[in-house]
C-alpha positions in Angstrom: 17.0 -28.3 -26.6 18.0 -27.8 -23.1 21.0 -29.0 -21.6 20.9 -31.4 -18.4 22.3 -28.6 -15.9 19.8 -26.1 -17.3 16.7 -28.4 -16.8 18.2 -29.0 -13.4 18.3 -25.5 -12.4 15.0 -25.0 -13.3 13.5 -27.5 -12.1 15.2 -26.2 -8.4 17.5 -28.9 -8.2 20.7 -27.4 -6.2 24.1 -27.2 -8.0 26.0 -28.7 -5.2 27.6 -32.8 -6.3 25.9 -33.5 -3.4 22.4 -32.0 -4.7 22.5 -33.6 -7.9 23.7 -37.0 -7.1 20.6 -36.8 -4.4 18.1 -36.2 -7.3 20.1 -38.5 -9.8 20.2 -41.6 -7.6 16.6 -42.5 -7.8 16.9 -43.2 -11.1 20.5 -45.2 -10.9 18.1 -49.0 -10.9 17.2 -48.3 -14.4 19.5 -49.2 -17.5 21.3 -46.6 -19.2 18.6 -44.6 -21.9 15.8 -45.4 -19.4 17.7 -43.7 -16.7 18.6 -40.8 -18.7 14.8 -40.7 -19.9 13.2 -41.2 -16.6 15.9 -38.7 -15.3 14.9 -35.6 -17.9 11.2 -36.5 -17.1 11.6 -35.8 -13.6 12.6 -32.3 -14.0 10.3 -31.2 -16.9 7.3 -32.4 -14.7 9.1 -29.9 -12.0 9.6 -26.9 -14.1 6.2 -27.9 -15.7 4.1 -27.9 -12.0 6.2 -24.4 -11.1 5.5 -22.8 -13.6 2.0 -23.7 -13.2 2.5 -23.0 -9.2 3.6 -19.2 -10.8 1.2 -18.3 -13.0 -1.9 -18.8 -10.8 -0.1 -17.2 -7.8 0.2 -14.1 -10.4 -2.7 -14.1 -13.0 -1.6 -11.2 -14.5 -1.1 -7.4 -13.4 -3.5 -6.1 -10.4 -6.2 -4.3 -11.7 -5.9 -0.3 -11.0 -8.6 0.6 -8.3 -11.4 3.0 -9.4 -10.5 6.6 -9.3 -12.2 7.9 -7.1 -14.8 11.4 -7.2 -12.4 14.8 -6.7 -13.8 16.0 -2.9 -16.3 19.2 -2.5 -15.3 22.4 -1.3 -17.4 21.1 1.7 -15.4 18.0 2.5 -12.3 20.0 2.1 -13.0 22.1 4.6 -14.7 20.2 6.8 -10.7 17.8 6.9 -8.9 21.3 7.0 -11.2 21.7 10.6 -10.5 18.3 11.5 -7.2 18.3 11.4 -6.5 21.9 12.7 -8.6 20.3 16.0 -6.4 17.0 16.3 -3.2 18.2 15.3 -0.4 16.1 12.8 -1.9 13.3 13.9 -5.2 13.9 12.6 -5.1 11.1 10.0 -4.9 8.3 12.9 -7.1 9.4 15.1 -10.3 9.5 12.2 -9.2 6.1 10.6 -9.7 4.7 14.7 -12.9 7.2 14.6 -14.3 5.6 11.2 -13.5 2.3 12.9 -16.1 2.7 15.6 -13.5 4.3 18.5 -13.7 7.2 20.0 -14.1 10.6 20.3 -17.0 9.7 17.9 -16.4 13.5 16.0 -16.7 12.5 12.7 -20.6 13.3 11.9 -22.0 14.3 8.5 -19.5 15.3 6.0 -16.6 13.3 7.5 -19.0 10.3 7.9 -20.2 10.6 3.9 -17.0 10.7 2.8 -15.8 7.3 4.4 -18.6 5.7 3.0 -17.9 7.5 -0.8 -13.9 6.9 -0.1 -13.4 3.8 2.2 -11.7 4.1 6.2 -8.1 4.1 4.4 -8.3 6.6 2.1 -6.6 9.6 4.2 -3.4 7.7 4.3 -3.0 8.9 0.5 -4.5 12.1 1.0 -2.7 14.9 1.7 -4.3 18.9 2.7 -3.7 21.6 0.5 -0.8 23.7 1.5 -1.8 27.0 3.5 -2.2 29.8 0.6 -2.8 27.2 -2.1 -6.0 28.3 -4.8 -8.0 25.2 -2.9 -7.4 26.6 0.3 -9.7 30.1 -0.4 -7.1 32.4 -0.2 -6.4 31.9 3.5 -3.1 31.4 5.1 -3.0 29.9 8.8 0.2 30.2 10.9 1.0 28.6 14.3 0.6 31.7 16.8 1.8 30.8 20.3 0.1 32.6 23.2 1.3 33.2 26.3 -1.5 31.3 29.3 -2.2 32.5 32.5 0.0 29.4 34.1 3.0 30.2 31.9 2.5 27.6 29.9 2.4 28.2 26.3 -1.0 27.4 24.3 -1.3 27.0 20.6 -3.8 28.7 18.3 -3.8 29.0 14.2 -4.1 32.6 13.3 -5.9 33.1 10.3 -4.8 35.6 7.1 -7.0 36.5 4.5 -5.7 38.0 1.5 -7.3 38.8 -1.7 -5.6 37.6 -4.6 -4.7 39.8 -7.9 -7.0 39.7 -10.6 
């Protein structure tokens, strides 16, 4: 059995005097056992309609999404190129491609694989790190060159390298 104060807290009445004598003089017309009952009524129906309110806004754990297929060497490379071409922000620029903006550079394998993965599926995927076993055995390193304005221009230098066996 619950006390009063207990059924008052969960029922979200406030623990201020003020608070409770607010919920408690509704009742105050009725004679002493009705008021009490129609008093501890009033807060079960409470806790009763929240908890109700609670468990259909939860219904239980989120499902896990489906795991999805492990990418072909294909697709692998074909990201690699993508985002050697568009820099560290390669991930933005195709989600606003696979949304229909442009440059529109997405065609074939980069187009297949929104379909198989959905349009947000980069955000979670990260490239293989330069030298790595997906990566073929090829290292690529920021090589600055010097232009004919002074500026500097970036290229990736590529490093092949045949691993021991």
């Amino acid at each position: 059995m619950s006390t009063i104060g207990e059924l008052e807290r969960r029922a979200g009445i406030g623990s201020s005097p003020q608070e409770r004598t607010a919920f408690w003089i509704r009742f105050h017309h009725l004679n002493g056992a009705e008021c009490l009952k129609a008093g501890v009524a009033e807060p079960n129906r409470l806790i009763a309609e929240r908890e109700a309110v609670s468990a259909t806004a939860s219904s239980g754990p989120r499902p896990k999404p489906a795991k999805l297929r492990p990418l072909d060497p294909e697709e692998r490379q074909a990201l690699q190129a993508y985002a050697a071409k568009h820099g560290r922000r390669w991930k933005i620029i195709l989600n606003r491609v696979w949304m229909g903006e442009p440059p529109h550079d997405d065609a074939g394998t980069l187009r297949r694989l929104r379909n198989s993965h959905g349009p947000s599926w980069p955000q979670s995927y990260r490239l293989p790190k330069a030298g790595a076993p997906d990566s073929g055995g090829a290292v690529t390193l920021p090589d600055a060159a010097e232009g004919g304005d002074g500026e500097k221009q970036r290229s990736l230098a590529v490093i092949s390298f045949q691993q021991p066996g």
